[in-house]
N, CA, C, O and CB atoms as a CASP TS submission, in Angstrom:
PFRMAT TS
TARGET T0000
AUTHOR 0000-0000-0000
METHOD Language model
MODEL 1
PARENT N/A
ATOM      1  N   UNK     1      -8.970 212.404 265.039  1.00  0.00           N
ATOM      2  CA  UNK     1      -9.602 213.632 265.420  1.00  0.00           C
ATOM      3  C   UNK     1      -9.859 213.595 266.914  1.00  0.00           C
ATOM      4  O   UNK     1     -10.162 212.533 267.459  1.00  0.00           O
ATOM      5  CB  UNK     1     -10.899 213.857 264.630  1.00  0.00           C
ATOM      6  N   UNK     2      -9.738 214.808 267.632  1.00  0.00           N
ATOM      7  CA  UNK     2     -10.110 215.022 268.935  1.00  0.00           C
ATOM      8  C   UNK     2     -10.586 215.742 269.392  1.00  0.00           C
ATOM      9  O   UNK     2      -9.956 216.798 269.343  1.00  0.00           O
ATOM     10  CB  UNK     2      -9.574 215.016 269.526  1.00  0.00           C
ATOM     11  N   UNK     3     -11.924 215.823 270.139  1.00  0.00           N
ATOM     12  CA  UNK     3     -13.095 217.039 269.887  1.00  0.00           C
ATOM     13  C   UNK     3     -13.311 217.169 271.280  1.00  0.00           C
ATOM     14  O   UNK     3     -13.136 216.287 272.121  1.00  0.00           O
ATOM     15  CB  UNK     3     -14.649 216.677 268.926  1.00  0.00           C
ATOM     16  N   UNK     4     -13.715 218.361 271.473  1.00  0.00           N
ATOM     17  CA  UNK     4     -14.738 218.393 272.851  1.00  0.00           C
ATOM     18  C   UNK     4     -16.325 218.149 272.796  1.00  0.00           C
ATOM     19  O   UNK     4     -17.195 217.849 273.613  1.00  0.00           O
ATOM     20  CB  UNK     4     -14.657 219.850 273.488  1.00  0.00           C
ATOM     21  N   UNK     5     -16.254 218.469 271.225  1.00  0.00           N
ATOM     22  CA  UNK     5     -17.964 218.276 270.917  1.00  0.00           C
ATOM     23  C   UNK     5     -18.078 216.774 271.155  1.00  0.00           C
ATOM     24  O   UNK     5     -17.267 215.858 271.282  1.00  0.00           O
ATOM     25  CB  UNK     5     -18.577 218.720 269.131  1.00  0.00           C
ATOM     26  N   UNK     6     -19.752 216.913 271.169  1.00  0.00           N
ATOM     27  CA  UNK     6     -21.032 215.612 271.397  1.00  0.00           C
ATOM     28  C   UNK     6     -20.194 215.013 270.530  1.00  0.00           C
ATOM     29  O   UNK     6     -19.172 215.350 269.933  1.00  0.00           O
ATOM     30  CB  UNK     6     -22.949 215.732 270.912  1.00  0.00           C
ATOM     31  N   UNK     7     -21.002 213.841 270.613  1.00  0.00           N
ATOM     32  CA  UNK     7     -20.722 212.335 270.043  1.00  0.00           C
ATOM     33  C   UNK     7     -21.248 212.580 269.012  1.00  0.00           C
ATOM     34  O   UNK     7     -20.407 212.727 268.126  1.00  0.00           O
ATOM     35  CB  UNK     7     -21.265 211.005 270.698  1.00  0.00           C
ATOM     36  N   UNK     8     -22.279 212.704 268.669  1.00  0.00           N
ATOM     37  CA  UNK     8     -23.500 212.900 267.271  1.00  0.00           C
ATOM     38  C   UNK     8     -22.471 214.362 266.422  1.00  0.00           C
ATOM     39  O   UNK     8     -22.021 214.184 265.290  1.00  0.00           O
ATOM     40  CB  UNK     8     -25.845 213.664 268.094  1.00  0.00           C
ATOM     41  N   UNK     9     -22.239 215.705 267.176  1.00  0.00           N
ATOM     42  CA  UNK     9     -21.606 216.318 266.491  1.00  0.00           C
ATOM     43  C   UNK     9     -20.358 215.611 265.438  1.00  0.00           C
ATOM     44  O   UNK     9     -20.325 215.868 264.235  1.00  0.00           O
ATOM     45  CB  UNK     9     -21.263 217.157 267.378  1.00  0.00           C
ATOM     46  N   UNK    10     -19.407 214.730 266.089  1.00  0.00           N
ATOM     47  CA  UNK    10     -18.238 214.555 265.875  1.00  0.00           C
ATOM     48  C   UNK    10     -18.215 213.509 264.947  1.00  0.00           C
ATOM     49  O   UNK    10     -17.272 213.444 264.158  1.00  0.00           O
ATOM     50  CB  UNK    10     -17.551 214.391 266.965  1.00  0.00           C
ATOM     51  N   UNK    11     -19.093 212.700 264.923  1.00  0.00           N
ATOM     52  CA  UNK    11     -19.534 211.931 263.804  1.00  0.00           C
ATOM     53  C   UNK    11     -20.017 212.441 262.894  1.00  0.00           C
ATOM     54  O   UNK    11     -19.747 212.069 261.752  1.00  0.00           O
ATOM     55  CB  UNK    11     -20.263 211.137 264.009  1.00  0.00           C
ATOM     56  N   UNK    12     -20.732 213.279 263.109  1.00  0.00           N
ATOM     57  CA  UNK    12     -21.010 213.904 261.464  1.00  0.00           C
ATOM     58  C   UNK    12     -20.247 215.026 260.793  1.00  0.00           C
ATOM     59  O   UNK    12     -20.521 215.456 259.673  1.00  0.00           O
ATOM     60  CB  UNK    12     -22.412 214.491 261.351  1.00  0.00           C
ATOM     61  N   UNK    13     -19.272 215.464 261.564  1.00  0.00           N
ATOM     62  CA  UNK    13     -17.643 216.491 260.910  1.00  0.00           C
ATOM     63  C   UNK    13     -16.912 215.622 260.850  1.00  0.00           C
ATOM     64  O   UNK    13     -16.099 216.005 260.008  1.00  0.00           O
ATOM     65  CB  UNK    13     -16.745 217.765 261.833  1.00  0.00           C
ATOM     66  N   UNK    14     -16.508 214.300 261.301  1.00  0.00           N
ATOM     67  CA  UNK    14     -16.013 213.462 260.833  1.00  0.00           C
ATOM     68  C   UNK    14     -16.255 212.591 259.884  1.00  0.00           C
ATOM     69  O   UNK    14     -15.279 212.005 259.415  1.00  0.00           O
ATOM     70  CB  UNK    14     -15.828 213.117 261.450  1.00  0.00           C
ATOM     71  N   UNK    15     -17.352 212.340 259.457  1.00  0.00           N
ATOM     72  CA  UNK    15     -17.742 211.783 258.112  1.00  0.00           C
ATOM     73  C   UNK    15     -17.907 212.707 257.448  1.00  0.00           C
ATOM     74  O   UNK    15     -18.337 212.179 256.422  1.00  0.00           O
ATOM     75  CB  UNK    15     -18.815 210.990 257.971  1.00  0.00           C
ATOM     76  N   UNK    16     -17.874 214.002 257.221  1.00  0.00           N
ATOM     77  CA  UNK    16     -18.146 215.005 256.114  1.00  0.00           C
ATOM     78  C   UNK    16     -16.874 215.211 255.679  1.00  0.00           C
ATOM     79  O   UNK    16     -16.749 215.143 254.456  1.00  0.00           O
ATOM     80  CB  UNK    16     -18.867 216.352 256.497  1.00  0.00           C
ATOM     81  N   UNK    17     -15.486 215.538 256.571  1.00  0.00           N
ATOM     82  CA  UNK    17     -14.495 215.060 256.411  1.00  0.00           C
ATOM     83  C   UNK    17     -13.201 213.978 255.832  1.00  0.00           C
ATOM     84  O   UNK    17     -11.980 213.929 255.688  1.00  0.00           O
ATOM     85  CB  UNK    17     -14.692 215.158 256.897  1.00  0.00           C
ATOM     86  N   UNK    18     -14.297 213.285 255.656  1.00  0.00           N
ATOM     87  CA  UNK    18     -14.043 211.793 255.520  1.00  0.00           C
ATOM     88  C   UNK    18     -12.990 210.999 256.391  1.00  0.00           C
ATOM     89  O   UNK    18     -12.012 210.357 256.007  1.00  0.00           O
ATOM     90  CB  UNK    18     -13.648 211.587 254.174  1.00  0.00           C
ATOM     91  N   UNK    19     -13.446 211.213 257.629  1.00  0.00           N
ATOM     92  CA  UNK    19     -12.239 210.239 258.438  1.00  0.00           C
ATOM     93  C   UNK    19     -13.274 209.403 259.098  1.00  0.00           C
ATOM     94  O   UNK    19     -13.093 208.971 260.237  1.00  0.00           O
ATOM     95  CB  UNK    19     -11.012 211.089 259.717  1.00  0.00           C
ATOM     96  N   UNK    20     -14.246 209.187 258.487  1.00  0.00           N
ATOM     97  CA  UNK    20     -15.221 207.755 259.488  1.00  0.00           C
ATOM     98  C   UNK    20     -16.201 208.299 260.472  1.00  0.00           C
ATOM     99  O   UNK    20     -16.438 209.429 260.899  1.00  0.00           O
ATOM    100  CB  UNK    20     -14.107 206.659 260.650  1.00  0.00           C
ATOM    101  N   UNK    21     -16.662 207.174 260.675  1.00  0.00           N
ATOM    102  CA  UNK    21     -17.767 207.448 261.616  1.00  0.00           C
ATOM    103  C   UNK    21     -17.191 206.518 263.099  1.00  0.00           C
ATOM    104  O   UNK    21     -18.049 206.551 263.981  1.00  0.00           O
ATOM    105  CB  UNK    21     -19.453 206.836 260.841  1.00  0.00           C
ATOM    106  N   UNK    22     -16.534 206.107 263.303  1.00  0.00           N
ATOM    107  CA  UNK    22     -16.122 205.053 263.920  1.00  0.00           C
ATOM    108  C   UNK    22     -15.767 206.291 264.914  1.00  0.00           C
ATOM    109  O   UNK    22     -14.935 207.068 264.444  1.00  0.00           O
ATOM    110  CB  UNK    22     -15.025 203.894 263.218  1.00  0.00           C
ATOM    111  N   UNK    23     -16.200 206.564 266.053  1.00  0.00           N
ATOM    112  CA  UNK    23     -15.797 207.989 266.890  1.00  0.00           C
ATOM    113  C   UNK    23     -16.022 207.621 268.511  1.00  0.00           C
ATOM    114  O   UNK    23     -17.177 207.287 268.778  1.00  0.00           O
ATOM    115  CB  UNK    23     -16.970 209.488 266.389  1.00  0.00           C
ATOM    116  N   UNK    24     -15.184 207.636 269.499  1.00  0.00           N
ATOM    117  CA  UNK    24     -15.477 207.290 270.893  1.00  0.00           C
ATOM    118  C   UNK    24     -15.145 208.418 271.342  1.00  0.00           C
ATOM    119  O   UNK    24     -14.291 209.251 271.041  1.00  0.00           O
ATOM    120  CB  UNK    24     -14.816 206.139 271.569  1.00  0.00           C
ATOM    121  N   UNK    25     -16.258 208.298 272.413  1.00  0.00           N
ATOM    122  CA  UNK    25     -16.656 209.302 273.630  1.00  0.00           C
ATOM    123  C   UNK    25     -15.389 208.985 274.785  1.00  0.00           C
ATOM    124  O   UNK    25     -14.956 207.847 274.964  1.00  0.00           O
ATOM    125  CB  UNK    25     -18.466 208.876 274.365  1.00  0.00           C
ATOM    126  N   UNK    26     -15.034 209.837 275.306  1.00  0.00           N
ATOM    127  CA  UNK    26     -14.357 209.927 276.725  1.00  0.00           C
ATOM    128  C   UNK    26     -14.825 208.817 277.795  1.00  0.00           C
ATOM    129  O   UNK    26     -14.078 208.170 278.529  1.00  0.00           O
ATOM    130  CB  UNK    26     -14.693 211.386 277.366  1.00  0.00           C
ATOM    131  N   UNK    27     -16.243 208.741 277.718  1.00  0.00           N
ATOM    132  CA  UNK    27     -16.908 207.495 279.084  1.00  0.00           C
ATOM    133  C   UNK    27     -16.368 206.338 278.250  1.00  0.00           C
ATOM    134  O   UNK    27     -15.837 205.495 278.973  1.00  0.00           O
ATOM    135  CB  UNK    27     -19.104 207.306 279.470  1.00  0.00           C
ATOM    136  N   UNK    28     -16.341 206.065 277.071  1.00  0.00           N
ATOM    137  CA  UNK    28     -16.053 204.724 276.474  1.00  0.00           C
ATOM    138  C   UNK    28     -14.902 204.661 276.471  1.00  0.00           C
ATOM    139  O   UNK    28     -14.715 203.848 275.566  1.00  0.00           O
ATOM    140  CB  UNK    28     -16.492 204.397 275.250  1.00  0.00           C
ATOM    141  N   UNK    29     -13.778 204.986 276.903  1.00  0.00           N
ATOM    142  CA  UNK    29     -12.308 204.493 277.293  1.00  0.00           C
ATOM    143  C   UNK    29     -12.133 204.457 279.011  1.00  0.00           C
ATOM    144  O   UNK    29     -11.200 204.383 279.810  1.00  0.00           O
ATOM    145  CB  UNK    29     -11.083 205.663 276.565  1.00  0.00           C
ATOM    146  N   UNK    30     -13.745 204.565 279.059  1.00  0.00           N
ATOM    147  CA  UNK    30     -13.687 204.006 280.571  1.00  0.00           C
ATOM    148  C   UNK    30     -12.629 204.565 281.580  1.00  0.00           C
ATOM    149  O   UNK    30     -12.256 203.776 282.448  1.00  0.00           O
ATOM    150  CB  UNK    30     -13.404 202.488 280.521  1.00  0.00           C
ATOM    151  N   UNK    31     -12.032 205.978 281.576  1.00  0.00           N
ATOM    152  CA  UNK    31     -11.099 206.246 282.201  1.00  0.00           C
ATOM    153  C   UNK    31      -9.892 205.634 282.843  1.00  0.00           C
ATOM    154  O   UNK    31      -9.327 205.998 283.874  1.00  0.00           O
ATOM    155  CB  UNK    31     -11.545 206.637 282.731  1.00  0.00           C
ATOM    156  N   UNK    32      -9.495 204.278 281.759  1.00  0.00           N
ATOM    157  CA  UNK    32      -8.161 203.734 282.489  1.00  0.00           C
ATOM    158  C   UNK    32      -7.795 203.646 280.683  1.00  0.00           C
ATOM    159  O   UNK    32      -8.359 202.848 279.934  1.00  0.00           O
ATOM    160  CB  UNK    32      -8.211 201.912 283.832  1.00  0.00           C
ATOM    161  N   UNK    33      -6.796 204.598 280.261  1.00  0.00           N
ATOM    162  CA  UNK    33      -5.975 204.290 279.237  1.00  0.00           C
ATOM    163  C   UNK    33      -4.995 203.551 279.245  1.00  0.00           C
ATOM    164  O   UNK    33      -4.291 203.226 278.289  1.00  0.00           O
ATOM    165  CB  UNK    33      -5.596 205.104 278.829  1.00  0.00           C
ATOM    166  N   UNK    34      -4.874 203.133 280.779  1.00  0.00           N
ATOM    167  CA  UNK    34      -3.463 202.139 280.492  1.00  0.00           C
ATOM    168  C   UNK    34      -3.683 200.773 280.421  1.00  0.00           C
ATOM    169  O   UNK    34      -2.785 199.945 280.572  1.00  0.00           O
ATOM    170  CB  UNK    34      -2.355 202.218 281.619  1.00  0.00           C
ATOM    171  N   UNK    35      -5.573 200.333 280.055  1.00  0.00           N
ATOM    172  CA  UNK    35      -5.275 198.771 279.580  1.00  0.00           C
ATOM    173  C   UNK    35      -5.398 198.821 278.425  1.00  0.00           C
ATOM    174  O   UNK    35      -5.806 199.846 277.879  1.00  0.00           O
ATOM    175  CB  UNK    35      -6.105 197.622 280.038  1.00  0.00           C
ATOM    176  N   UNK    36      -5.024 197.545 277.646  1.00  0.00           N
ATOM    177  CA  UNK    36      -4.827 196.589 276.988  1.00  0.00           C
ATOM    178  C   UNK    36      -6.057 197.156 275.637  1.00  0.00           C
ATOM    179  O   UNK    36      -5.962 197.763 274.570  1.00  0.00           O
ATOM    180  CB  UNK    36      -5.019 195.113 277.966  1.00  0.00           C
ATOM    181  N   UNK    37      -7.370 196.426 276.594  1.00  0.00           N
ATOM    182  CA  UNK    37      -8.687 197.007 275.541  1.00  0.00           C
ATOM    183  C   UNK    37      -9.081 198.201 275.400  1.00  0.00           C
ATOM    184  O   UNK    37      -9.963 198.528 274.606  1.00  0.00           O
ATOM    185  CB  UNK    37      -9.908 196.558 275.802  1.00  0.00           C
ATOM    186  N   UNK    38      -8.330 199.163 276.332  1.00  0.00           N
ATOM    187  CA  UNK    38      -8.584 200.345 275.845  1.00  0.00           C
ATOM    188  C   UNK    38      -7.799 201.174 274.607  1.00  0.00           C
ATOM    189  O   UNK    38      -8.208 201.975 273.766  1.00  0.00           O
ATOM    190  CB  UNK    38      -8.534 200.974 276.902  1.00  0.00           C
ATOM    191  N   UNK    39      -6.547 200.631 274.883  1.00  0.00           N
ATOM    192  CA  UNK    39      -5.699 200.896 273.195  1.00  0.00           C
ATOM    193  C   UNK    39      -6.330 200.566 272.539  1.00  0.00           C
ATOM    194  O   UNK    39      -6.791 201.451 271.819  1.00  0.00           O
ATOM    195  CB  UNK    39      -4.450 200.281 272.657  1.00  0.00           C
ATOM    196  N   UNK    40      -6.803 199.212 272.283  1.00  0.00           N
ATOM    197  CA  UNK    40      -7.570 198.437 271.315  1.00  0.00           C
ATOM    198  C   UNK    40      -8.922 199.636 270.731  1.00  0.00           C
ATOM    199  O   UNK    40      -9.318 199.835 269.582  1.00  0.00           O
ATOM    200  CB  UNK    40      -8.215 196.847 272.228  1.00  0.00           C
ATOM    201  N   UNK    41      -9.306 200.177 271.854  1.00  0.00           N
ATOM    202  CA  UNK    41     -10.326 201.058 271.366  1.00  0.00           C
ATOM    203  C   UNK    41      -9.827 201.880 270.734  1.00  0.00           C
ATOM    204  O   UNK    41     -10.153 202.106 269.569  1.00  0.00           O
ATOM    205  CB  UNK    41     -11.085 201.630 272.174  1.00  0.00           C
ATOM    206  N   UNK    42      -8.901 202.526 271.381  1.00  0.00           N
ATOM    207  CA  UNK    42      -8.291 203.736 270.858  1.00  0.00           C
ATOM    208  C   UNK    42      -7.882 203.400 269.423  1.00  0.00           C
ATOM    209  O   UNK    42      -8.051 204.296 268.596  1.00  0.00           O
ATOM    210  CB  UNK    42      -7.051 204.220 271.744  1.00  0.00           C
ATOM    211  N   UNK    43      -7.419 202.354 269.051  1.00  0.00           N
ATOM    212  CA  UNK    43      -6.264 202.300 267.994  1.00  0.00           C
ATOM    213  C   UNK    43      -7.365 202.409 266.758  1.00  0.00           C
ATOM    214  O   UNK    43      -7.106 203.052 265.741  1.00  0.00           O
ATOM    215  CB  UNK    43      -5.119 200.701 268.024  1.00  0.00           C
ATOM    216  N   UNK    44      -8.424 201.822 266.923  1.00  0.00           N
ATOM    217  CA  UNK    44      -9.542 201.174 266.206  1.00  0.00           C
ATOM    218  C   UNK    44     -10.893 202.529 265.826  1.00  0.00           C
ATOM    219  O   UNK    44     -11.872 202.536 265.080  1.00  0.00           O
ATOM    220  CB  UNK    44     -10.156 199.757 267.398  1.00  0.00           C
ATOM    221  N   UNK    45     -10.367 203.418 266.656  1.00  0.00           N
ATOM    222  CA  UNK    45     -11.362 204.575 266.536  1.00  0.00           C
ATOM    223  C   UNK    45     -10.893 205.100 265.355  1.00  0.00           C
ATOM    224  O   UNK    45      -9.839 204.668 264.888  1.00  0.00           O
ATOM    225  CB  UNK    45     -11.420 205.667 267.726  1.00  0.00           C
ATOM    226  N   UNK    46     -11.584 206.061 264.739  1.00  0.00           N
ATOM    227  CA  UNK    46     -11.229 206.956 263.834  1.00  0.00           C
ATOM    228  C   UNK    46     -11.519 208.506 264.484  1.00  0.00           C
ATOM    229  O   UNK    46     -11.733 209.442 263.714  1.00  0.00           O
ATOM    230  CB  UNK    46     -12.027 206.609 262.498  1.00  0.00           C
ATOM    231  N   UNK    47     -11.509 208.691 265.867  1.00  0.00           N
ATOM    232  CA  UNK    47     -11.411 209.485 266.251  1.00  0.00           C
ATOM    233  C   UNK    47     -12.105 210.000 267.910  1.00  0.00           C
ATOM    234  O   UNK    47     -12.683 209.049 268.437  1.00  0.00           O
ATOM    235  CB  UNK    47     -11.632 209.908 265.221  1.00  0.00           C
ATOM    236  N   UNK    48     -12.129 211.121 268.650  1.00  0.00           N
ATOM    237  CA  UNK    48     -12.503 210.964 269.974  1.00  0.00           C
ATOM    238  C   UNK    48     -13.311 211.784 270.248  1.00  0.00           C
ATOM    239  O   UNK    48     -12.545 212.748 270.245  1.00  0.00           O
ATOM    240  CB  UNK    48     -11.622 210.995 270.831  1.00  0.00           C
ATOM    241  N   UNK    49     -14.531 212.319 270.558  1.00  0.00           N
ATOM    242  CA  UNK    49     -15.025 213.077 271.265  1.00  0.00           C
ATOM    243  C   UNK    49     -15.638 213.707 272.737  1.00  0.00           C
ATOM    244  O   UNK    49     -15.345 213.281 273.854  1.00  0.00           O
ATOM    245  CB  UNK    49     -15.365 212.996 270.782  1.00  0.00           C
ATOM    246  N   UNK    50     -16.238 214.437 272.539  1.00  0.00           N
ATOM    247  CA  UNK    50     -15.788 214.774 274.194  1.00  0.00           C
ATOM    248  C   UNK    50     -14.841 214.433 275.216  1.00  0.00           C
ATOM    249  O   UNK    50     -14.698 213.916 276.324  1.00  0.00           O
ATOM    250  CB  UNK    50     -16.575 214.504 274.857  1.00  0.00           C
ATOM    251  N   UNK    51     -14.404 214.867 274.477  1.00  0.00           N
ATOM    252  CA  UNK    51     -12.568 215.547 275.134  1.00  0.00           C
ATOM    253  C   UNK    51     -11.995 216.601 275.936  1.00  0.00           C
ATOM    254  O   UNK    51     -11.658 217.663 275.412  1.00  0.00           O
ATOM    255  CB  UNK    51     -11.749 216.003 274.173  1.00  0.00           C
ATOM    256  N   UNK    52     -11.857 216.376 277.206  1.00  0.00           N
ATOM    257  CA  UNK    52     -11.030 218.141 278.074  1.00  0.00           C
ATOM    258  C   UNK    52      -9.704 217.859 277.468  1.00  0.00           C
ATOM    259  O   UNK    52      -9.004 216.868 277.259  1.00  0.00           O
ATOM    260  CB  UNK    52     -10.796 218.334 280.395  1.00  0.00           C
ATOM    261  N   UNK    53      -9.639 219.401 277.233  1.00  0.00           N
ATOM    262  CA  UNK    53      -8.111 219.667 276.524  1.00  0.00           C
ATOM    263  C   UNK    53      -7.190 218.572 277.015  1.00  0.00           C
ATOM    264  O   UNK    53      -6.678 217.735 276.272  1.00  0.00           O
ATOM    265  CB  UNK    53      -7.364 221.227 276.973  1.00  0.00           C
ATOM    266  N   UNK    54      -6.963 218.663 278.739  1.00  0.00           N
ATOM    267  CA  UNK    54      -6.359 218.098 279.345  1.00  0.00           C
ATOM    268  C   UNK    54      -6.143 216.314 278.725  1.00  0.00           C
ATOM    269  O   UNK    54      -5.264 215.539 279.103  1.00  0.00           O
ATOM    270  CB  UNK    54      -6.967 218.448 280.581  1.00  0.00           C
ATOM    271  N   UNK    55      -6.778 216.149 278.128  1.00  0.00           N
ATOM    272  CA  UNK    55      -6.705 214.312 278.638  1.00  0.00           C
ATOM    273  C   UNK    55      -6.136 214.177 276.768  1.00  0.00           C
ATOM    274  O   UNK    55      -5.406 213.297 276.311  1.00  0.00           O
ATOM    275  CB  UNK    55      -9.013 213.092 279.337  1.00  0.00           C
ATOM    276  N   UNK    56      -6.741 215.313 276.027  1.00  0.00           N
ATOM    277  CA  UNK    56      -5.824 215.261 274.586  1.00  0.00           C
ATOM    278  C   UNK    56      -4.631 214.765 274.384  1.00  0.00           C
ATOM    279  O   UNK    56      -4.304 214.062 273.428  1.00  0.00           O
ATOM    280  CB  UNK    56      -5.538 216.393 274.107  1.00  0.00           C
ATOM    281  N   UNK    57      -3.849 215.168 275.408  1.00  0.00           N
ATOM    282  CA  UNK    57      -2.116 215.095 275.256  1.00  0.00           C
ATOM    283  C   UNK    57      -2.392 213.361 276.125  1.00  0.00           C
ATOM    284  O   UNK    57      -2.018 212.424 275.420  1.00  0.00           O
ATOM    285  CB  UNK    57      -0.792 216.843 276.461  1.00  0.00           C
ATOM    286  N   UNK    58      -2.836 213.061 277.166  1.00  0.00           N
ATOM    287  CA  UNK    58      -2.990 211.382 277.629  1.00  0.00           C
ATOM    288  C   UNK    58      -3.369 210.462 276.063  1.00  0.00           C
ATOM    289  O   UNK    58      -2.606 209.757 275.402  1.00  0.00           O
ATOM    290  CB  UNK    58      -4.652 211.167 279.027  1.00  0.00           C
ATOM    291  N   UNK    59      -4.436 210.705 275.882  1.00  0.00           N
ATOM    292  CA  UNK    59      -4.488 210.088 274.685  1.00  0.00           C
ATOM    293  C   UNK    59      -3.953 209.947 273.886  1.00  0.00           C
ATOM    294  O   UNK    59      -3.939 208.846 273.335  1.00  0.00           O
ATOM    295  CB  UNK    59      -4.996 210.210 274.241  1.00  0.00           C
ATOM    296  N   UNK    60      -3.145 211.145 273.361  1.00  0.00           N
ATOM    297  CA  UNK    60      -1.629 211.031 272.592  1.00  0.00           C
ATOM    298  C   UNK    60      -0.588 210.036 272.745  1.00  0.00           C
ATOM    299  O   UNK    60      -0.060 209.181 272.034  1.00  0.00           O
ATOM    300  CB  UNK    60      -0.876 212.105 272.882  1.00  0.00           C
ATOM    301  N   UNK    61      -0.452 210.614 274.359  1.00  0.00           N
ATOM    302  CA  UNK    61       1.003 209.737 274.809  1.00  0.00           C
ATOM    303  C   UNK    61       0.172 208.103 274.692  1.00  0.00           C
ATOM    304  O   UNK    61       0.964 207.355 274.117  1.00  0.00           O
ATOM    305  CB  UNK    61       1.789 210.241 276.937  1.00  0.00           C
ATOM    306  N   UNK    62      -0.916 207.472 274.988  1.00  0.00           N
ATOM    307  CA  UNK    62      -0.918 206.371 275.023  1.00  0.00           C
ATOM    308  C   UNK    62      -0.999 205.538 273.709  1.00  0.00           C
ATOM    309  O   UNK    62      -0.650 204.384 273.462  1.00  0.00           O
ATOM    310  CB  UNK    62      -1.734 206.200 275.803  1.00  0.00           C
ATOM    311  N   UNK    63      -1.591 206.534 272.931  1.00  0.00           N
ATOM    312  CA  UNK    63      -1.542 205.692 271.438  1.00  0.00           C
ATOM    313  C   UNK    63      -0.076 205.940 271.108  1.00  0.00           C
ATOM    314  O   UNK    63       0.340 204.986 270.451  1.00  0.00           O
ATOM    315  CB  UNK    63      -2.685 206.344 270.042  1.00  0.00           C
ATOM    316  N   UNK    64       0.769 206.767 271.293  1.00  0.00           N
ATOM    317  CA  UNK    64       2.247 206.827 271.035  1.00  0.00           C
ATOM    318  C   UNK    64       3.250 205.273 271.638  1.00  0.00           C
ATOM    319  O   UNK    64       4.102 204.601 271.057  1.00  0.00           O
ATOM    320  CB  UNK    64       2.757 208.371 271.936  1.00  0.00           C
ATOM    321  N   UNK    65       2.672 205.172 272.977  1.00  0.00           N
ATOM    322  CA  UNK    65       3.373 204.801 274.143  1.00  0.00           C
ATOM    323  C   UNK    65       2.925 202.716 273.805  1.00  0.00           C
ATOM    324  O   UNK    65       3.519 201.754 274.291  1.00  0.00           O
ATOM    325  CB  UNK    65       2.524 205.884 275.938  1.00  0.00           C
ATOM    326  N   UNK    66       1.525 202.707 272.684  1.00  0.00           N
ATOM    327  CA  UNK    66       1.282 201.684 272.032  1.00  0.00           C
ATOM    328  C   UNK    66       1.968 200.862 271.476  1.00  0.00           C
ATOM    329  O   UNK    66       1.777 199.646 271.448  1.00  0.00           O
ATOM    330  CB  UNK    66       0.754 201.886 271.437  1.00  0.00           C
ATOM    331  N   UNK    67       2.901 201.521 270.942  1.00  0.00           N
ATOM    332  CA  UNK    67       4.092 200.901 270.121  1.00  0.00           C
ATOM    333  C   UNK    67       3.132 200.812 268.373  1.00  0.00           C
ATOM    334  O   UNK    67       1.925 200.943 268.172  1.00  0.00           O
ATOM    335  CB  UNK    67       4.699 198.925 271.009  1.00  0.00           C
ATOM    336  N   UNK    68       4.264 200.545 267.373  1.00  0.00           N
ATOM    337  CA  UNK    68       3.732 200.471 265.994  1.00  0.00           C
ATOM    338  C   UNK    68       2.481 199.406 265.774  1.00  0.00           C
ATOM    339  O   UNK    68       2.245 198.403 266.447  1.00  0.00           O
ATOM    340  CB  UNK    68       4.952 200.068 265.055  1.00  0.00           C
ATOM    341  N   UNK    69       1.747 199.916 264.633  1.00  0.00           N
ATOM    342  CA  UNK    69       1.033 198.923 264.467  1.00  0.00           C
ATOM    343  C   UNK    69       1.436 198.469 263.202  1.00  0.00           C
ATOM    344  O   UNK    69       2.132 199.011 262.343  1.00  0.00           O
ATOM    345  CB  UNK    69      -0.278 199.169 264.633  1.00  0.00           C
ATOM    346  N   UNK    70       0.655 196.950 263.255  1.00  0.00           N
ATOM    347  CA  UNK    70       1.179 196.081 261.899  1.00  0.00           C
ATOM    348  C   UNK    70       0.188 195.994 261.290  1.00  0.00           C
ATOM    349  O   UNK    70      -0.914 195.576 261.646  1.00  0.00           O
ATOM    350  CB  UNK    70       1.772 194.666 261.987  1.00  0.00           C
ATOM    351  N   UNK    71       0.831 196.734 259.487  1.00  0.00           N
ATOM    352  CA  UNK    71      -0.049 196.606 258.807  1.00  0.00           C
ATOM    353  C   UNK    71      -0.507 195.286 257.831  1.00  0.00           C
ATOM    354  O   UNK    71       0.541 194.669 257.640  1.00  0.00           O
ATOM    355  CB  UNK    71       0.151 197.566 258.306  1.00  0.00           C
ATOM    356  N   UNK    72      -1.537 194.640 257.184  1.00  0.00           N
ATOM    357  CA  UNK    72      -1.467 193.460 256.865  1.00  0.00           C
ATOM    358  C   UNK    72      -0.970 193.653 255.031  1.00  0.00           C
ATOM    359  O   UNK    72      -0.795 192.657 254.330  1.00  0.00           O
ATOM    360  CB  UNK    72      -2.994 192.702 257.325  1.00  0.00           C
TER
END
């Protein structure tokens, strides 16, 4: 999921939803998507909030640009 809403909003349409509570804010990918621990965040979220349209499609391409993940 990818929201512009609050943090508190997006967690709770996302758990009513049922896709988790596990939800990061825009400041918590620390504005460099191109390291390492920030995929890690990304991959590991169940979703993003406060989001400008703009950075939607970045976030895309970098979890794309991640390569597959392995499932166990």
């Amino acid at each position: 999921m990818l929201t512009g809403d609050a943090l508190p909003i997006a967690r709770e349409v996302a758990d009513k939803a049922g896709l988790g509570q596990n939800i990061t804010s825009l400041a918590d990918l620390k504005n460099n998507l191109d390291s390492e621990d920030t995929l890690k965040t990304m991959e590991e979220s169940d979703g993003f909030a406060e989001i400008y349209p703009e950075d939607k499609y970045l976030i895309v391409k970098r979890l794309q640009a991640g390569g597959p993940r392995l499932s166990a």
